[in-house]
OpenMM code with the backbone's topology and positions (N, CA, C; nanometers):
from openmm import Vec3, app, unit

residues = "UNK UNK UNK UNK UNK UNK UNK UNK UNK UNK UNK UNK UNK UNK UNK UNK UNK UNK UNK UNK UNK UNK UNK UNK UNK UNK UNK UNK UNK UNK UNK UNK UNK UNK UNK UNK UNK UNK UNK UNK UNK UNK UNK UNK UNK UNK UNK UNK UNK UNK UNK UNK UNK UNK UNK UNK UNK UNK UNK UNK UNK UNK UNK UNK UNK UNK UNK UNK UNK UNK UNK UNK UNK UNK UNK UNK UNK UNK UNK UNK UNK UNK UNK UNK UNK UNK UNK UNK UNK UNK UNK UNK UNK UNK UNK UNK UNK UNK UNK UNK UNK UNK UNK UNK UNK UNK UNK UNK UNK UNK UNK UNK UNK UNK UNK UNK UNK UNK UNK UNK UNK UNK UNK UNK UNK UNK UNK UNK UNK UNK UNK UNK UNK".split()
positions = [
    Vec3(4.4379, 19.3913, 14.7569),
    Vec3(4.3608, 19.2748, 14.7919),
    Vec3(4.2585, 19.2508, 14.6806),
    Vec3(4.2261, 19.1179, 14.6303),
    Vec3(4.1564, 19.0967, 14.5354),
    Vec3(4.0160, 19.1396, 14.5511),
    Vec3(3.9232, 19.1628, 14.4996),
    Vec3(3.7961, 19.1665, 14.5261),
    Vec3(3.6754, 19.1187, 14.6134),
    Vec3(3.7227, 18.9853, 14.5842),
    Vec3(3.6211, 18.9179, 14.6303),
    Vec3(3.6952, 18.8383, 14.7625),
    Vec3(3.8137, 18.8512, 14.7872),
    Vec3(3.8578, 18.8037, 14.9458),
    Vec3(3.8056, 18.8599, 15.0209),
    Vec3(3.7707, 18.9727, 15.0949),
    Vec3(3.7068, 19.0228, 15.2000),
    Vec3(3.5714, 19.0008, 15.1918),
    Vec3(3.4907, 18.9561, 15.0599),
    Vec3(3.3953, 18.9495, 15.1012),
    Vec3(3.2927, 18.7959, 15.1989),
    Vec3(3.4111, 18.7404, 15.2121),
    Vec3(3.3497, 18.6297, 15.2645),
    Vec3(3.3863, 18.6592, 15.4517),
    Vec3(3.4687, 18.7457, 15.4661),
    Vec3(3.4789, 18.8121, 15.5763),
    Vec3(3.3580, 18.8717, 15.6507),
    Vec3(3.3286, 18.9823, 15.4936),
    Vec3(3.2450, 19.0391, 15.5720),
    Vec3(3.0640, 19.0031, 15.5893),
    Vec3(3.0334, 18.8644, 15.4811),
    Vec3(2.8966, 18.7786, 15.4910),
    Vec3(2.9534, 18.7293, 15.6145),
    Vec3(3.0492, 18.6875, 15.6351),
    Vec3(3.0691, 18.5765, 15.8059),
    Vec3(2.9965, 18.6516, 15.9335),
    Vec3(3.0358, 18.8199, 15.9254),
    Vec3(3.0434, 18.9048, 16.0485),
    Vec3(2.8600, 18.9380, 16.0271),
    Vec3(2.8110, 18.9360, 15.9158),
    Vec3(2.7374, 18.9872, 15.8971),
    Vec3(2.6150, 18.8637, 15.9727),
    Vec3(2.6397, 18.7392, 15.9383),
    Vec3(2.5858, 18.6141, 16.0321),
    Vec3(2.5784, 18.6145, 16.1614),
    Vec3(2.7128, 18.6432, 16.2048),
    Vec3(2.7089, 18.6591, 16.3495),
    Vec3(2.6644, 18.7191, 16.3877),
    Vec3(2.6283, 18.8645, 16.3286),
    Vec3(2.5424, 18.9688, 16.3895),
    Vec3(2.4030, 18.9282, 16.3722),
    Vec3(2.3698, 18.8900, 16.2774),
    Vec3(2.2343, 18.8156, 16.2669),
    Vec3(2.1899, 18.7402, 16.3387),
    Vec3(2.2603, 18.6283, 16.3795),
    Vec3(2.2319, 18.5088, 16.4999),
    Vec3(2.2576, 18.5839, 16.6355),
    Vec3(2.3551, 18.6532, 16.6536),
    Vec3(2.3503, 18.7397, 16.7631),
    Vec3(2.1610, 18.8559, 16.8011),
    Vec3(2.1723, 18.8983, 16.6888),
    Vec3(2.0604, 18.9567, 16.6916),
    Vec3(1.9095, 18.8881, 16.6949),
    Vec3(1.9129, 18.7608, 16.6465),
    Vec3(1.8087, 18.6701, 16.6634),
    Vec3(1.8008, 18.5896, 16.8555),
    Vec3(1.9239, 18.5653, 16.9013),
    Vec3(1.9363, 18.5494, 17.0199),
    Vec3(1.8487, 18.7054, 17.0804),
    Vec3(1.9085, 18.7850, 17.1116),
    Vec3(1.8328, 18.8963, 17.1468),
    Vec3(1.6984, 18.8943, 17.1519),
    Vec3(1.6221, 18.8806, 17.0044),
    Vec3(1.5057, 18.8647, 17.0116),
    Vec3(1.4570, 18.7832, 17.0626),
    Vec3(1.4639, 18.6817, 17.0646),
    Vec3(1.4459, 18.5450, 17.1465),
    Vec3(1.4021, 18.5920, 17.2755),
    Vec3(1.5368, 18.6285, 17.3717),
    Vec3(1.5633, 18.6585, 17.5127),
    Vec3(1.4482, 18.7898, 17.5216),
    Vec3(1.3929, 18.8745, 17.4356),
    Vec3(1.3309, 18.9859, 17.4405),
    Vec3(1.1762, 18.9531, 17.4137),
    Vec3(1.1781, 18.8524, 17.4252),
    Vec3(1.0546, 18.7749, 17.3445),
    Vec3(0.9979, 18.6712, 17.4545),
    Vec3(1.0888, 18.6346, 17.5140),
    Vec3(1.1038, 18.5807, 17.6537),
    Vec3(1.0529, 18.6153, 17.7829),
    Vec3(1.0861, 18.7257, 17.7853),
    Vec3(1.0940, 18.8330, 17.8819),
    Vec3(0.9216, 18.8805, 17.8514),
    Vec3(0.9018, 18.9445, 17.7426),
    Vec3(0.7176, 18.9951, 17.7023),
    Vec3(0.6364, 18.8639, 17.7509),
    Vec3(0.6994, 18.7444, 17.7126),
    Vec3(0.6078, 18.6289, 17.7244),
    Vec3(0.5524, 18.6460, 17.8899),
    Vec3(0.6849, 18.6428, 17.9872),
    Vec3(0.6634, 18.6227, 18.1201),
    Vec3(0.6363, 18.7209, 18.1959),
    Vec3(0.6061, 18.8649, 18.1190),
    Vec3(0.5391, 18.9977, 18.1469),
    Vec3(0.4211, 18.9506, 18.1183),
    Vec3(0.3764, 18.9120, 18.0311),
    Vec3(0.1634, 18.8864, 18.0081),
    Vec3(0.1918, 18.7882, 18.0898),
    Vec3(0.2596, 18.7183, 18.1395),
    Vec3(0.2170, 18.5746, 18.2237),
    Vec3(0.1914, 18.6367, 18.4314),
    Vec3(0.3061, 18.7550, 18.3884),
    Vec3(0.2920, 18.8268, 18.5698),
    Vec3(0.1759, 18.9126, 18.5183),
    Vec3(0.1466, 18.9818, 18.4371),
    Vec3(0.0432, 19.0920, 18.4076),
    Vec3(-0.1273, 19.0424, 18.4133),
    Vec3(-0.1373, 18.8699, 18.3867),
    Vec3(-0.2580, 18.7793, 18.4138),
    Vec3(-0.2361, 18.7512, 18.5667),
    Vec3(-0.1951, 18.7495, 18.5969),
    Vec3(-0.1915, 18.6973, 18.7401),
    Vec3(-0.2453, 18.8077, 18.8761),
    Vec3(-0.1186, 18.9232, 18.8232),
    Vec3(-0.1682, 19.0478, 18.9056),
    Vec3(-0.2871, 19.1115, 18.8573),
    Vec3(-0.3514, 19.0780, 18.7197),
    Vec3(-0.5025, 19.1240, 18.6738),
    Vec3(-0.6309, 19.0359, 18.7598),
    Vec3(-0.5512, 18.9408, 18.8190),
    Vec3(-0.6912, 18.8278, 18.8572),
    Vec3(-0.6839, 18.8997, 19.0342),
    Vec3(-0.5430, 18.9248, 19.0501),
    Vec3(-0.5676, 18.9744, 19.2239),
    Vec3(-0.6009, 19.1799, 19.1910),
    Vec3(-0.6851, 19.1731, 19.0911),
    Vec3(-0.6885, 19.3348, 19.1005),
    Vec3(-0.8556, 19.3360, 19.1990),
    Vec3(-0.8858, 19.2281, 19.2497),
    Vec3(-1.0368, 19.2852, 19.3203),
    Vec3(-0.9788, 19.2492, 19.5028),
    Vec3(-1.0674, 19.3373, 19.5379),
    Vec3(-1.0745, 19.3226, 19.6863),
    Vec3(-1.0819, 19.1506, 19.7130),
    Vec3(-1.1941, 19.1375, 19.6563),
    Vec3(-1.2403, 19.0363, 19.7210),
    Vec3(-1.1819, 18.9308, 19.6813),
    Vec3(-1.0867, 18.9027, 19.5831),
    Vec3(-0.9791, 18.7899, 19.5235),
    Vec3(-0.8276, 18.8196, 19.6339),
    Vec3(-0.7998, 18.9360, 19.6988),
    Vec3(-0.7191, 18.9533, 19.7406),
    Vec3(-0.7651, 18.8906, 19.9030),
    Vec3(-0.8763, 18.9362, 19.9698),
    Vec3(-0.9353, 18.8375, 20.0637),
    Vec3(-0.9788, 18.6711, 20.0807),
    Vec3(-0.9665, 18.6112, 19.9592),
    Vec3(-0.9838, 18.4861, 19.9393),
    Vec3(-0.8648, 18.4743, 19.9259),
    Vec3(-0.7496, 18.5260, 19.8538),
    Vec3(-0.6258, 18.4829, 19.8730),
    Vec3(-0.5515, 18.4477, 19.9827),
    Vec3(-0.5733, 18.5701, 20.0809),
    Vec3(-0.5254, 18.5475, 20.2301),
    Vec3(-0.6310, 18.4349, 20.2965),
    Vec3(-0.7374, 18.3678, 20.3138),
    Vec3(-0.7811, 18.3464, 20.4017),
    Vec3(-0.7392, 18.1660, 20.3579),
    Vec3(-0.7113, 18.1443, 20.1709),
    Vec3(-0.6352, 18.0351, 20.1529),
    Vec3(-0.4751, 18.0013, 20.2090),
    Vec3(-0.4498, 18.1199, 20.2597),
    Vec3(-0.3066, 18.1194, 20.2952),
    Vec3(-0.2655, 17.9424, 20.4152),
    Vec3(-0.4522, 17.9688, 20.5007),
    Vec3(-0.4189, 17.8980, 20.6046),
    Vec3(-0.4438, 17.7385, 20.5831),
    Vec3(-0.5016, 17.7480, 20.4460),
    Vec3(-0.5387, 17.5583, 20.4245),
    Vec3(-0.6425, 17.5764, 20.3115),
    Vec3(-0.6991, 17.5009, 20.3074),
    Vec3(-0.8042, 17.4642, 20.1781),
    Vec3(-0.9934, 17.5042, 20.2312),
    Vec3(-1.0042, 17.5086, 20.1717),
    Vec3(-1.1667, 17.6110, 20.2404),
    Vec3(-1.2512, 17.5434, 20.0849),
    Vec3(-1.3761, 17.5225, 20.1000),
    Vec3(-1.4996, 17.5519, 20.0440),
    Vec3(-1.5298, 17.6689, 20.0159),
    Vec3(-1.6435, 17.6750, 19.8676),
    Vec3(-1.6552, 17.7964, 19.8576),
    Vec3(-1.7669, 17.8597, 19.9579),
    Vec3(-1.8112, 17.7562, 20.0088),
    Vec3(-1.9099, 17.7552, 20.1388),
    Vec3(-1.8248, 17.8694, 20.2285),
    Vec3(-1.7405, 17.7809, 20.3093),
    Vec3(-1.6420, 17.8345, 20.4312),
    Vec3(-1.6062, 17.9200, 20.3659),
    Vec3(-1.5364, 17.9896, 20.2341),
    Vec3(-1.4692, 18.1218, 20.2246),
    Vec3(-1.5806, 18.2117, 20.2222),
    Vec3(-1.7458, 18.1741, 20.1576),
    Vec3(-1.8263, 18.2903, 20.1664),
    Vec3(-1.8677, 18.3559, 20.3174),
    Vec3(-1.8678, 18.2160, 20.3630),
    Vec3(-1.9465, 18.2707, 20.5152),
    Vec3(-1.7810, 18.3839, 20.5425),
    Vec3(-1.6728, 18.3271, 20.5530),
    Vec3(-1.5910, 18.3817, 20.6062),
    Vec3(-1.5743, 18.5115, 20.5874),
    Vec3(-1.5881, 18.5541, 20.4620),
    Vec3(-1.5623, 18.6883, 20.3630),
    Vec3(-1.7227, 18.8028, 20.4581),
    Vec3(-1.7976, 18.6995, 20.4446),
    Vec3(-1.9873, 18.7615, 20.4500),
    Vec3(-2.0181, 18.8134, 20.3268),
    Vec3(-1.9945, 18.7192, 20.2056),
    Vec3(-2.0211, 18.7566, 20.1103),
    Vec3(-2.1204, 18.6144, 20.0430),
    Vec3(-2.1585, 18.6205, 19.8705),
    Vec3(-2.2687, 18.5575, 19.8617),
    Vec3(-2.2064, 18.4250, 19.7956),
    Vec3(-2.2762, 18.2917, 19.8155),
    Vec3(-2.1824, 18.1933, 19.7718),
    Vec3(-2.1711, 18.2215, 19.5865),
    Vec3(-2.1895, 18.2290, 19.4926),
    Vec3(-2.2256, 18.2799, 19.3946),
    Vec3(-2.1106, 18.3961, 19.3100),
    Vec3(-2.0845, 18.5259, 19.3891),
    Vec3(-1.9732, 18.5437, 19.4119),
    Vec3(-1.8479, 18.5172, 19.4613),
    Vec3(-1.8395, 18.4402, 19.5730),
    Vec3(-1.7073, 18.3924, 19.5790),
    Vec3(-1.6871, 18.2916, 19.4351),
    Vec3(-1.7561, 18.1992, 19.4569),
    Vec3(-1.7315, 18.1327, 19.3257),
    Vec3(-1.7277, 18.1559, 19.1709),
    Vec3(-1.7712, 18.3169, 19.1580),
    Vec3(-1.7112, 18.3807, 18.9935),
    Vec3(-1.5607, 18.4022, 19.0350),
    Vec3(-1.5122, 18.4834, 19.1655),
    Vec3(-1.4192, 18.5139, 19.1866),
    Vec3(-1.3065, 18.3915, 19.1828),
    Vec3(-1.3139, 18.2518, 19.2715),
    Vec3(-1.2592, 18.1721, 19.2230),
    Vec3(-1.2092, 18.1144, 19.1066),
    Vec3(-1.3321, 18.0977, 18.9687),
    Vec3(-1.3109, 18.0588, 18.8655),
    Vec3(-1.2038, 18.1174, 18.7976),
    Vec3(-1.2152, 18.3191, 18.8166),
    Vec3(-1.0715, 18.3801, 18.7377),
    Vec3(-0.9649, 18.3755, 18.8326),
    Vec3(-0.9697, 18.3251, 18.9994),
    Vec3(-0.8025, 18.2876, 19.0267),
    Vec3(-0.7490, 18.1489, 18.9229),
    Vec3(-0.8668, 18.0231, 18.9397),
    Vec3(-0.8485, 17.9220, 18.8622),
    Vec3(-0.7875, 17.9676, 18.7535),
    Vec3(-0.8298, 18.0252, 18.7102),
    Vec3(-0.7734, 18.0654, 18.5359),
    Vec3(-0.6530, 18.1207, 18.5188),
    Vec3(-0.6123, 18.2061, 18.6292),
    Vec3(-0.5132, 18.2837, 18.6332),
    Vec3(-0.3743, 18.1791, 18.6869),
    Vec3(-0.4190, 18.0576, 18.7557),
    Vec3(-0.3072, 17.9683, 18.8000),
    Vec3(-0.3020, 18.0093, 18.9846),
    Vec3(-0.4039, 18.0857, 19.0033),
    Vec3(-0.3693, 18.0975, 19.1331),
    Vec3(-0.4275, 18.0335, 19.2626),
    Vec3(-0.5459, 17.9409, 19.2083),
    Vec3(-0.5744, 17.8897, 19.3284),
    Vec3(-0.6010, 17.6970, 19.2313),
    Vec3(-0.5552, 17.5917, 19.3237),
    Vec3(-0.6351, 17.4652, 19.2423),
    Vec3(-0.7592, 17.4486, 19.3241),
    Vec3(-0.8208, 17.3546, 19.2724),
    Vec3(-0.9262, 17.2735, 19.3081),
    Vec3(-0.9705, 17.1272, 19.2801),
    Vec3(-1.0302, 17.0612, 19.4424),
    Vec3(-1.0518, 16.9020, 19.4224),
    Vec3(-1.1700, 16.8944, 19.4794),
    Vec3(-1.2733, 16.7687, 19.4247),
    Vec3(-1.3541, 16.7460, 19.4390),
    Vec3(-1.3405, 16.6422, 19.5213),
    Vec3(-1.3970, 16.6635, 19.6492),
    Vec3(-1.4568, 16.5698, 19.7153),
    Vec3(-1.5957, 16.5375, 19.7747),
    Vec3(-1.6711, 16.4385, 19.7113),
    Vec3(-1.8322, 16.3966, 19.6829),
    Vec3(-1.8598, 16.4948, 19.6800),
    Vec3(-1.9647, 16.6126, 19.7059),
    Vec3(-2.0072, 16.6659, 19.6713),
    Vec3(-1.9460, 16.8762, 19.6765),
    Vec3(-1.8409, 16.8511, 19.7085),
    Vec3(-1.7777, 16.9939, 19.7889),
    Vec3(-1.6316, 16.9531, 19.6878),
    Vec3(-1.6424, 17.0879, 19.6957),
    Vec3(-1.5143, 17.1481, 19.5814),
    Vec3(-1.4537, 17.2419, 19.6932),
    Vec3(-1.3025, 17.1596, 19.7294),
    Vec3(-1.1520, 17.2237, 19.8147),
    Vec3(-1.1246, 17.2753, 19.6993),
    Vec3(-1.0458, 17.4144, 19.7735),
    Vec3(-0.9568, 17.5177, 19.6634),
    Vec3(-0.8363, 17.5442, 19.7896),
    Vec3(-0.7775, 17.5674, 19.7417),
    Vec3(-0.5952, 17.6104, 19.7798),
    Vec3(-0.5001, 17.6711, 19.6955),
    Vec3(-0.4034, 17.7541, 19.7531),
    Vec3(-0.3440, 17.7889, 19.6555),
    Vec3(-0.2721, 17.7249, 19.5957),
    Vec3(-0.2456, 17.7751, 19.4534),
    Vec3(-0.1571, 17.7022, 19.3878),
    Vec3(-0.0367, 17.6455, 19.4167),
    Vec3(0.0131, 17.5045, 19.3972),
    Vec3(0.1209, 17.4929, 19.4451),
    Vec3(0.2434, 17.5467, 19.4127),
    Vec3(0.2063, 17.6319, 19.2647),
    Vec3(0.3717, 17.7053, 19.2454),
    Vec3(0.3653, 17.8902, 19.3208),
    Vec3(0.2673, 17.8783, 19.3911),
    Vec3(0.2650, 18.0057, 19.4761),
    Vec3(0.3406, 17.9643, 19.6433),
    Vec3(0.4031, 18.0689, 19.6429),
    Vec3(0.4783, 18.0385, 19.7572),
    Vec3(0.4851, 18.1458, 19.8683),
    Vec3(0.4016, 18.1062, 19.9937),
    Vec3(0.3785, 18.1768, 20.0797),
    Vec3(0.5066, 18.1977, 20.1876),
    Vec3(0.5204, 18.2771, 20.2710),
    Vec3(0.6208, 18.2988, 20.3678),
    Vec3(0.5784, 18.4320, 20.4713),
    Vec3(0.6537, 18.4260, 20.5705),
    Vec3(0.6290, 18.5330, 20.6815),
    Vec3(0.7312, 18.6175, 20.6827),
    Vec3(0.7863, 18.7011, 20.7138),
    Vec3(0.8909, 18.8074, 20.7518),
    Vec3(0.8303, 18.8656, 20.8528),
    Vec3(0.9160, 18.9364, 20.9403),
    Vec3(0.8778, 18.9842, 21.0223),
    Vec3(0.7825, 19.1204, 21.0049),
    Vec3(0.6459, 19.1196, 21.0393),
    Vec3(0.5564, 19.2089, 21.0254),
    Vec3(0.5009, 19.2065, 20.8971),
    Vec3(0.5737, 19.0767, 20.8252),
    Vec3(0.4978, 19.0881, 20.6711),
    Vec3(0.4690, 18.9534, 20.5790),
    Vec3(0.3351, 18.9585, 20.5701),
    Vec3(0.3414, 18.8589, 20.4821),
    Vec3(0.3785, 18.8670, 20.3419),
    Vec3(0.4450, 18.7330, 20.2678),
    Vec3(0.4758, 18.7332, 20.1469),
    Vec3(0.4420, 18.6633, 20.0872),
    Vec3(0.3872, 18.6938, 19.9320),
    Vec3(0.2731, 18.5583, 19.8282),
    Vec3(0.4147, 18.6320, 19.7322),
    Vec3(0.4933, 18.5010, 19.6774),
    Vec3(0.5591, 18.5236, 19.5696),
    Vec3(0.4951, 18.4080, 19.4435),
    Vec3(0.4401, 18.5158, 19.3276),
    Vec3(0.4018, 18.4939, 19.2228),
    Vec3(0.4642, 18.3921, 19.1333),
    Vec3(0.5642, 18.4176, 19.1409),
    Vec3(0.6175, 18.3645, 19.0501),
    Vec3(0.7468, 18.4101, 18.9568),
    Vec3(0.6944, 18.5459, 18.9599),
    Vec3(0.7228, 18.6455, 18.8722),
    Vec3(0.7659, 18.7640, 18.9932),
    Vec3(0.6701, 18.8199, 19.0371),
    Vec3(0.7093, 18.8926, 19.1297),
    Vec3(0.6428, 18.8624, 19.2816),
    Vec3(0.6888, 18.9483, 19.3548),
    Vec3(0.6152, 18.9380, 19.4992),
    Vec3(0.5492, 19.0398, 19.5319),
    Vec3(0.4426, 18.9606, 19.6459),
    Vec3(0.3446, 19.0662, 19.7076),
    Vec3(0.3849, 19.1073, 19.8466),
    Vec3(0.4226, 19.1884, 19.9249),
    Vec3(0.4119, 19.1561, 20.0289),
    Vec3(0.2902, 19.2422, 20.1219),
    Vec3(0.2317, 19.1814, 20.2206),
    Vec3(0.1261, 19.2911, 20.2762),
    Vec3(0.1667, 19.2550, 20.4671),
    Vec3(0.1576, 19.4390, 20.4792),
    Vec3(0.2063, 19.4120, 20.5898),
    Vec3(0.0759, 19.3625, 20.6657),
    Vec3(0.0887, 19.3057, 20.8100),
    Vec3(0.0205, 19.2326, 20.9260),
    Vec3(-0.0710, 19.3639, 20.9768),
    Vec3(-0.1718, 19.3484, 21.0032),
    Vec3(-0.2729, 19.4492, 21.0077),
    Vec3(-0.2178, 19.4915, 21.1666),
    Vec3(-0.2647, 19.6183, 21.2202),
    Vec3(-0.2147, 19.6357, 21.3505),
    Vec3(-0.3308, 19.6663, 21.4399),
    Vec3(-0.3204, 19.5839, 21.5699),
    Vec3(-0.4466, 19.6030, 21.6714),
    Vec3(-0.5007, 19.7162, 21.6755),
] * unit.nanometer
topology = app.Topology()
chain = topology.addChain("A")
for resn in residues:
    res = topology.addResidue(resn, chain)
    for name in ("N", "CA", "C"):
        topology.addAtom(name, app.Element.getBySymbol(name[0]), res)
């Protein structure tokens, strides 16, 4: 075989493995992206008290008024705690005249199972079981 015939064989295979291998990275690159995107999310529900404002949004839209009294905590704090769900994508907020509604986000998706509630992230799920009398 002449010399230089195989070598256009073997630059061809050598492409494909390249674009093959650039796909990979891509998809691997993909994947890290939407790991820091679940890893911000589950960092904003790492406090008690973000995990108690979470549930008590479960049932409708609250003030930071109504969630402090609710919690018995100080209005001041609930509302640092709000700002990093805000940030994190986990709760919105609307102004009406003078009172700011929060709810959860609409790409959070709540559900029941039996004996358990479920907050799916996005990314992953929470589930917490139903407290018992």
């Amino acid at each position: 075989m002449p010399c230089g015939q195989n070598e256009g064989n073997i630059l061809s295979r050598n492409d494909d493995l390249q674009n093959s291998g650039s796909k990979m990275v891509n998809a691997v690159a993909q994947e890290v992206f939407d790991a820091d995107f679940c890893a911000e999310r589950l960092k904003a529900l790492s406090d008690p008290h973000r995990l108690k404002i979470l549930n008590a949004l479960r049932y409708g839209e609250l003030t930071v008024g109504d969630i402090a009294e609710l919690l018995e905590a100080e209005v001041v704090t609930i509302s640092h705690h709000l700002k990093i769900m805000k940030y994190a994508n986990l709760v919105e907020v609307r102004r009406e005249g003078r009172f700011m509604y929060y709810r959860l986000h609409e790409d959070l998706h709540c559900s029941t199972k039996k004996g358990t509630r479920v907050l799916d992230l996005g990314c992953c799920r929470l589930e917490v079981p139903d407290q018992k009398p």
